[in-house]
C-alpha positions in Angstrom: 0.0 0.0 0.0 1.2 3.3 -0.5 1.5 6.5 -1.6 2.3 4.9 -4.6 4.6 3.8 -7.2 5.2 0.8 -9.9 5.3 -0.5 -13.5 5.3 -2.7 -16.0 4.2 -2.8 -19.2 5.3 -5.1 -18.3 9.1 -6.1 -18.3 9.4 -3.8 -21.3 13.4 -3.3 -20.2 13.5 -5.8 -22.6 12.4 -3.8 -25.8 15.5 -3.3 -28.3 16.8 0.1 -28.8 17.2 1.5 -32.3 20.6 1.7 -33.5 21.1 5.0 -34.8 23.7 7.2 -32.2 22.4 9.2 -29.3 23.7 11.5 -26.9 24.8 9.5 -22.9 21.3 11.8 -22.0 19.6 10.8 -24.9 20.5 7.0 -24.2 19.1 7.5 -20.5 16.3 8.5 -21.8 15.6 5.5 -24.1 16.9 3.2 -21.2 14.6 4.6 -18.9 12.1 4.4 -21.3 12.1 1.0 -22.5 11.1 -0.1 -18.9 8.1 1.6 -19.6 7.6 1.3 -23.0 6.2 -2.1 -24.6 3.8 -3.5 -27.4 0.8 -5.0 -27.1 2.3 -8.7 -27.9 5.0 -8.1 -24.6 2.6 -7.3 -22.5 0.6 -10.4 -23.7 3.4 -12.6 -22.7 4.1 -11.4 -19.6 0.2 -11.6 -18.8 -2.7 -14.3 -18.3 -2.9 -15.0 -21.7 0.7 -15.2 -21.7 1.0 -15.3 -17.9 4.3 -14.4 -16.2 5.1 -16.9 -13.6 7.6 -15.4 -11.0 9.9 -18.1 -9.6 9.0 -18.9 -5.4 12.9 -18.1 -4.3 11.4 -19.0 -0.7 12.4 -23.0 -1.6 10.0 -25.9 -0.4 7.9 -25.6 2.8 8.9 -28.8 4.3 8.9 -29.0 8.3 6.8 -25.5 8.3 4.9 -24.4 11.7 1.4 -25.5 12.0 -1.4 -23.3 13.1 -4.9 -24.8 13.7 -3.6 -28.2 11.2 -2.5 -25.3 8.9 0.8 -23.9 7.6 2.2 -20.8 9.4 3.6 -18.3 7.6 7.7 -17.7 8.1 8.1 -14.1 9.7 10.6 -11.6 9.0 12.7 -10.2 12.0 11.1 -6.7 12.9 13.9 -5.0 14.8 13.9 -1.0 16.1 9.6 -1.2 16.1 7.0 -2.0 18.6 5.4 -4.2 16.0 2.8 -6.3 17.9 2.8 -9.6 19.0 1.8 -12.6 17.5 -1.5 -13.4 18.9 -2.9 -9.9 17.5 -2.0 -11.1 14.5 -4.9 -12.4 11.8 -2.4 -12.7 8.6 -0.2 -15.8 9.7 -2.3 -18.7 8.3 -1.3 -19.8 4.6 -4.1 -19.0 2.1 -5.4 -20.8 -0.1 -6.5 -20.1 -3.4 -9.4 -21.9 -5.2 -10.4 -18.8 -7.5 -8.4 -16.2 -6.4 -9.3 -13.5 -9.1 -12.9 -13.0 -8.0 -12.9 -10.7 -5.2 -15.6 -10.5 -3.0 -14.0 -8.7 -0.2 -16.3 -5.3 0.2 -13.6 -3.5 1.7 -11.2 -4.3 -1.0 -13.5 -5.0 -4.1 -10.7 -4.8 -6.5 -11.8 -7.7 -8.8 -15.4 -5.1 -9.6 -14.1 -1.9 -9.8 -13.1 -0.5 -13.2 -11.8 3.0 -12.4 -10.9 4.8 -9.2 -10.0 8.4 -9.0 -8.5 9.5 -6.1 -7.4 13.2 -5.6 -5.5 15.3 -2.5 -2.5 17.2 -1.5 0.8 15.8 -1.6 3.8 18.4 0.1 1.1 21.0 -0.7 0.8 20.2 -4.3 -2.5 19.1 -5.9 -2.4 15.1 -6.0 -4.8 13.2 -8.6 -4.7 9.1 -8.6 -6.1 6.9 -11.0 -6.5 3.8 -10.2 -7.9 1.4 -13.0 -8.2 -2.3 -13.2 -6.4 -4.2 -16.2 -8.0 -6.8 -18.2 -5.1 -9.3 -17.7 -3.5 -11.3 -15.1 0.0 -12.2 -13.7 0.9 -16.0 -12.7 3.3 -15.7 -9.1 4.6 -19.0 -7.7 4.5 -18.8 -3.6 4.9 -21.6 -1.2 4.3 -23.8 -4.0 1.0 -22.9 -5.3 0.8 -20.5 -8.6 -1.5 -18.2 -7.6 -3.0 -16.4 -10.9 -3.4 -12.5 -9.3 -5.3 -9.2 -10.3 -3.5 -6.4 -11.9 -4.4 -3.4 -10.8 -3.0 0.1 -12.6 -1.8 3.0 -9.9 -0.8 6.4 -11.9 -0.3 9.2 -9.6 0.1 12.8 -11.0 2.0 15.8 -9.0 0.7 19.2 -9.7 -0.5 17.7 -13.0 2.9 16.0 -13.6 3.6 12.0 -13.8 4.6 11.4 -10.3 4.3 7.8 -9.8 3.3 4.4 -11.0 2.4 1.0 -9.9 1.3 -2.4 -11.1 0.3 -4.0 -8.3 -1.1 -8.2 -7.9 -3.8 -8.8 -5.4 -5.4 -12.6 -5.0 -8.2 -13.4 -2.6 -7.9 -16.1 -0.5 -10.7 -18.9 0.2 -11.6 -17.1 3.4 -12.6 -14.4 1.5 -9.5 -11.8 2.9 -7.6 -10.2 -0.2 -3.6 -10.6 -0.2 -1.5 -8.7 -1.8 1.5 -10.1 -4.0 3.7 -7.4 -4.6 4.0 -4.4 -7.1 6.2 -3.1 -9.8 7.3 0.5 -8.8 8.1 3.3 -11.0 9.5 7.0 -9.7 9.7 9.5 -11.9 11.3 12.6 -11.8 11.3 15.8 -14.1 9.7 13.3 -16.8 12.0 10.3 -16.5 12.1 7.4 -14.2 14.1 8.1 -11.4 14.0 4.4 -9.8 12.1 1.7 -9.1 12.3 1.9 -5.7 9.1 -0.4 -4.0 9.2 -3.1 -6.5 9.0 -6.5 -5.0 7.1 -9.6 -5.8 6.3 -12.5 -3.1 8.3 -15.8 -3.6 11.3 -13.7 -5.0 11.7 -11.2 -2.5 9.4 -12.1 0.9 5.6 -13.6 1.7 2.9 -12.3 0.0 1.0 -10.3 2.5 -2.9 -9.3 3.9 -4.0 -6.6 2.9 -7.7 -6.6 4.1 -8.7 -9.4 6.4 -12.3 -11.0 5.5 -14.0 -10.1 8.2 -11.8 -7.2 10.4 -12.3 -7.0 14.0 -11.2 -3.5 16.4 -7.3 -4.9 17.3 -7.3 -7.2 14.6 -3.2 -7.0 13.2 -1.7 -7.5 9.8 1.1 -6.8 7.6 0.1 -5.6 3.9 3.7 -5.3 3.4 6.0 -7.5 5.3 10.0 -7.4 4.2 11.7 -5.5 7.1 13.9 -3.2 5.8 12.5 -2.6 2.4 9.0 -2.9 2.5 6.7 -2.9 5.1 3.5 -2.3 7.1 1.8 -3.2 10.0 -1.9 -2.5 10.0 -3.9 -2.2 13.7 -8.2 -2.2 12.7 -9.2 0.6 15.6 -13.0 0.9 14.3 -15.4 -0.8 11.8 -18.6 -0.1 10.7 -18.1 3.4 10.9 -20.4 6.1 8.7 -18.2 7.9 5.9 -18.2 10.9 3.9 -19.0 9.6 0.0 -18.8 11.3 -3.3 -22.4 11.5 -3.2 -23.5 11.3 0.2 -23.0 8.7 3.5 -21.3 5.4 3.1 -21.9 2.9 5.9 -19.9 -0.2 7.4 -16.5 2.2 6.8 -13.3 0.7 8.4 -10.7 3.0 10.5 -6.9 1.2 10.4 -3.6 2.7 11.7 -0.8 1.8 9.8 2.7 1.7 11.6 6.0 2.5 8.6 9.6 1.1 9.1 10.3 5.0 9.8 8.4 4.2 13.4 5.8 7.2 12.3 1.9 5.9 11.7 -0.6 6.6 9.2 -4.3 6.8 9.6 -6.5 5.2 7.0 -10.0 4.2 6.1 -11.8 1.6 4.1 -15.7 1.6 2.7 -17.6 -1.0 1.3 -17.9 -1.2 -2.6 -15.1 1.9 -2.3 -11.5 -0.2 -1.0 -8.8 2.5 0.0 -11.0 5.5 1.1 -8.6 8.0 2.6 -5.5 8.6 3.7 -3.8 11.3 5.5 -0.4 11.9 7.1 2.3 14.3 8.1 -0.4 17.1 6.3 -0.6 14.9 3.1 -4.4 13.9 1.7 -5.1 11.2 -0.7 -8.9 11.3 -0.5 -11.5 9.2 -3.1 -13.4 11.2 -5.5 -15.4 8.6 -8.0 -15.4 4.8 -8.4 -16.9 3.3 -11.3 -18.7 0.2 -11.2 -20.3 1.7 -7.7 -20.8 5.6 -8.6 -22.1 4.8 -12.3 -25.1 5.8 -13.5 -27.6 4.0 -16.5 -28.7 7.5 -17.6 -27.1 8.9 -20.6 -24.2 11.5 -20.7 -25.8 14.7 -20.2 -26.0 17.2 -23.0 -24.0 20.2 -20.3 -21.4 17.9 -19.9 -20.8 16.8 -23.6 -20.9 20.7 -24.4 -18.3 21.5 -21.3 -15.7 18.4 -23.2 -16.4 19.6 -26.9 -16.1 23.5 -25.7 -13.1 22.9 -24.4 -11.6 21.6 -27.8 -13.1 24.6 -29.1 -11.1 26.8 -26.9 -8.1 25.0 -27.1 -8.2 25.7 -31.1 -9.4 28.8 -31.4 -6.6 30.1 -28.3 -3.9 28.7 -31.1 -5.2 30.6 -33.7 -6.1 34.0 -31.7 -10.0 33.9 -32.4 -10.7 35.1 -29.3 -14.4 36.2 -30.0 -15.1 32.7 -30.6 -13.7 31.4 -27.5 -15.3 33.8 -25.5 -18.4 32.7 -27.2 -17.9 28.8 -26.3 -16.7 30.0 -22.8 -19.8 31.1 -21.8 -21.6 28.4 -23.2 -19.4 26.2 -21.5 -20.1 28.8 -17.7 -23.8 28.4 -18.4 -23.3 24.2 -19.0 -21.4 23.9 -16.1 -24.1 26.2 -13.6 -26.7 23.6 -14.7 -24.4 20.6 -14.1 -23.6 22.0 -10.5 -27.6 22.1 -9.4 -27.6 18.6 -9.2 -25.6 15.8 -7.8 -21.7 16.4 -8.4 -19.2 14.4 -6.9 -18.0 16.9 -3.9 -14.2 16.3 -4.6 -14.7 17.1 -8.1 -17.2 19.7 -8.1 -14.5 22.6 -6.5 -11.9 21.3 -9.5 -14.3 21.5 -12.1 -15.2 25.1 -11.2 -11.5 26.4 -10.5 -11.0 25.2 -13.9 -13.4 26.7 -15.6 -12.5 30.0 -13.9 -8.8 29.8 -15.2 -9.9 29.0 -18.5 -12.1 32.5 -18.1 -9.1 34.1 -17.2 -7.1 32.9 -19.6 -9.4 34.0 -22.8 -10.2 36.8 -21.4 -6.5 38.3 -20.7 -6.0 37.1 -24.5 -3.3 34.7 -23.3 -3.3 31.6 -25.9 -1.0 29.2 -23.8 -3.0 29.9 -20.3 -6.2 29.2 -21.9 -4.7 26.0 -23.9 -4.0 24.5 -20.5 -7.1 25.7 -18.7 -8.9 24.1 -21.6 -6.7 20.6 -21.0 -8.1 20.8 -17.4 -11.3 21.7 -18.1 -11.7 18.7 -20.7 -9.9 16.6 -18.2 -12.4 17.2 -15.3 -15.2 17.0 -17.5 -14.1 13.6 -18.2 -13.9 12.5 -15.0 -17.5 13.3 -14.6 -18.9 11.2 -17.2 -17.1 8.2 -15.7 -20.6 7.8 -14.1 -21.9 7.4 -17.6 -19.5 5.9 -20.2 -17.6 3.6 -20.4 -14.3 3.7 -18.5 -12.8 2.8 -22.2 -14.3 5.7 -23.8 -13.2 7.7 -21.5 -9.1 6.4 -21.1 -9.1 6.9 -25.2 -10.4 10.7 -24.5 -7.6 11.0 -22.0 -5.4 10.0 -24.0 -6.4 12.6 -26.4 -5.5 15.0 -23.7 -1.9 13.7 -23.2 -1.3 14.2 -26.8 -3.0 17.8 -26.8 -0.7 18.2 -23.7 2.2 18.0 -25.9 1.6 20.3 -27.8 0.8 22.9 -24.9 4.9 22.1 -23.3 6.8 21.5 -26.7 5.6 25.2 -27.7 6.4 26.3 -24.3 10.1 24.2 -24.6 9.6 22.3 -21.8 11.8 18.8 -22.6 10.9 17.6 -19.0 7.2 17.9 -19.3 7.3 16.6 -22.6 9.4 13.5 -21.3 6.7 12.7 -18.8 3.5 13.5 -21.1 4.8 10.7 -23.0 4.7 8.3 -20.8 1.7 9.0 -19.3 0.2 8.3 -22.9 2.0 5.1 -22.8 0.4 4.3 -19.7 -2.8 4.5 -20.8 -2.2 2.4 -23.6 -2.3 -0.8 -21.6 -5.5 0.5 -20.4 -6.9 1.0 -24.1 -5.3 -1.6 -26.4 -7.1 -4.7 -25.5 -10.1 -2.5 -27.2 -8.7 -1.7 -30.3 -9.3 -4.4 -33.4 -5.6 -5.3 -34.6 -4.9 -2.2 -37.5 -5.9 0.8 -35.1 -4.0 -0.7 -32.6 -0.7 -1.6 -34.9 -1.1 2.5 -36.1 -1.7 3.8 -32.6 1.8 1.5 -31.6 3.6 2.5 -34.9 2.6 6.1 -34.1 3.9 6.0 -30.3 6.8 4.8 -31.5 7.8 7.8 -34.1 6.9 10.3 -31.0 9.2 8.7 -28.4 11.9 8.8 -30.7 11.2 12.7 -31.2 10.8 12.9 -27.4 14.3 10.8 -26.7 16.0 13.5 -29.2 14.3 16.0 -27.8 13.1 17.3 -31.3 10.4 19.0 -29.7 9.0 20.4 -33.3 8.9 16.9 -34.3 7.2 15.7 -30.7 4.4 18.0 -31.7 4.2 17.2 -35.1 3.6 13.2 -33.3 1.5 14.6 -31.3 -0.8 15.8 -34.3 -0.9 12.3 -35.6 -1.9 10.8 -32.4 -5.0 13.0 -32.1 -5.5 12.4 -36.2 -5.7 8.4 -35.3 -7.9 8.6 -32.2 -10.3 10.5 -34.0 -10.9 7.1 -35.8 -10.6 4.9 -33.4 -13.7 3.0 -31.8 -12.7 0.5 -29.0 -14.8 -2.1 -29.3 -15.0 -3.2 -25.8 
């Protein structure tokens, strides 16, 4: 658990370079890159169909502690903490894993949900998370069983820059508790991947560890991390059933945990039903949920305010570039009276305060005649705009729109000459990608690759006129595409 960081697509270090001569920068780039840069047919292999089996380094379990007639877990040496004692603990028991991919944990309902967006403050920059469930699987061998495990996307974004990522493997266990099988970590700074610090995967580097028991009681003890030194956690339940603030009103049966770090400092956390991770907050930092999609969605149809907020923010975005600034004011307040209507009914509350600061900077922006202000305030307001008709589309629909946006976004920090943002506005579109490309029939996907791969090659020479011009075919081939699932 986290704040949060790690990759794959998926061990795409192994993607071959191109030939031609770069610069020791340039090659750091592409390095740095290729661990997060893949097709369609790696990630395939290194999935459920093509599953990745990680090798259990743990060796056989022979002569292993019994609890109740079952295995006991092995535990780690905890030294310098007042971790608690055993017979608090509820995570010690082996699992077992008949059909661990269907998650019916309430508290952790991984398995159901299709998109999470979590937003916050992070050292007292705005912090957006989504969180979106892939449509594959990863095969990890642990204590002799091969447990086939969830993958579940983390991308966070730091005042509106890549920040982190994550692919992390959750399994739930006959009992019904969810366990968590390790993640692949990704740190980026200034656009590029810094490290990888936080990667680990049970049977290679430790146990695979609880992360939300099946039943939680106040005292109840668990580890959803649990290699000393490295990685770890050690969570202590100190209420259940407690009544929540929702996106959209009370949540009930909410669980309160307190999470004890290696660093000896503690972390308060809670958990609702149908939501999983529900809030966070430590030393002044906020990760707080906004939407989930299965359990926020909606059968009614987009509405017509928030298609014309999305389609008036293209509007502005082109007519900013070309200085018609009487037709952007135009669409503006179109897009002012769209979003007053929108507001007088039910609006997510974490998202209703974006939406609107948003929509004033774009005001701001057309109004003081400045193109590249209003270019990003039209980004934003698009982006927001999405996020609100995750309650009615399909989370598909909307990761191709984003897309869009990252490739719009590009255009916005090459004219500006930003390398950096550039750097990590590419990878945020190859992100998405693995979200995407399982919904693309074979040719849009092959141009949409073939395309990607022009523009990081622009990027990694940091040919920023020729990042745009990628950039320009990217939005050319979405406007043709139609996922069909």
């Amino acid at each position: 658990m986290r704040h949060h960081t790690s990759v794959s697509s998926m061990d795409r270090r192994n993607q071959k370079a191109p030939s031609r001569q770069r610069r020791p920068e340039q090659r750091a780039f592409r390095t740095a890159r290729t661990v997060a840069m893949g097709t369609a047919l790696l990630l395939a292999a290194l999935l459920v169909g093509g599953c990745r089996h990680d090798g259990d380094s743990s060796g056989a379990n022979q002569g292993q502690e019994t609890i109740r007639g079952r295995e006991k877990i092995a535990q780690p040496i905890v030294e310098g903490l007042r971790a608690a004692p055993e017979s608090e603990r509820v995570d010690l028991i082996s699992p077992t894993f008949s059909d661990p991919t269907s998650v019916s944990n309430p508290l952790f309902p991984v398995s159901k949900q299709k998109s999470v967006l979590l937003l916050g403050r992070v050292d007292g920059k705005p912090f957006r998370t989504e969180v979106t469930l892939l449509p594959d699987a990863r095969i990890i061998e642990w204590q002799g069983q091969q447990v086939k495990t969830l993958v579940s996307q983390y991308v966070a974004y730091l005042d509106g820059r890549i920040h982190e990522v994550a692919y992390d493997f959750y399994a739930q266990d006959d009992d019904g508790s969810v366990w968590y099988f390790g993640e692949d970590v990704f740190n980026f700074k200034d656009g590029l991947i810094a490290d990888t610090h936080g990667t680990w995967v049970a049977g290679r580097d430790g146990p695979a560890a609880m992360i939300m028991p099946a039943d939680p009681k106040v005292g109840d003890v668990y580890r959803p991390e649990n290699i000393p030194g490295f990685v770890f956690e050690e969570v202590t339940v100190k209420s259940v059933d407690e009544t929540l603030k929702g996106p959209l009103g009370t949540v009930e049966g909410g669980l309160v945990i307190e999470e004890l770090h290696m660093d000896g400092f503690t972390e308060g956390k809670t958990f609702a039903p149908g939501y999983g991770e529900f809030f966070t907050g430590g030393g002044g930092d906020v990760e707080a949920l906004a939407l989930a999609v299965p359990t926020d969605a909606l059968s009614e149809p987009t509405p017509a305010e928030l298609a014309t907020l999305e389609s008036g923010a293209a509007d502005v975005f082109d007519a900013a570039q070309s200085k018609d600034w009487n037709a952007a004011e135009a669409t503006v307040k179109r897009m002012t009276a769209a979003w007053k209507t929108v507001r007088a009914g039910e609006v997510p509350n974490r998202l209703e305060p974006q939406m609107s600061g948003a929509l004033e900077a774009l005001t701001k922006g057309v109004d003081g005649r400045r193109a590249p202000d209003a270019r990003q305030a039209a980004i934003d307001v698009a982006r927001w705009s999405l996020d609100l008709q995750l309650r009615h589309r399909p989370v598909t629909e909307i990761d191709v729109a984003r897309f869009d946006l990252w490739a719009a976004q590009i255009l916005v920090d090459a004219a500006a000459g930003d390398t950096a943002a550039v750097n990590g506005d590419f990878f945020s579109l190859d992100y998405i990608r693995d979200r995407i490309q399982r919904t693309l029939d074979g040719g849009d996907l092959t141009r949409l690759n073939t395309e990607l791969e022009e523009l990081s090659g622009a990027v990694a020479d940091e040919d920023l006129t020729a990042a745009a011009d990628g950039a320009r075919q990217l939005r050319a081939i979405l406007a043709g595409l139609k996922p069909v699932g």
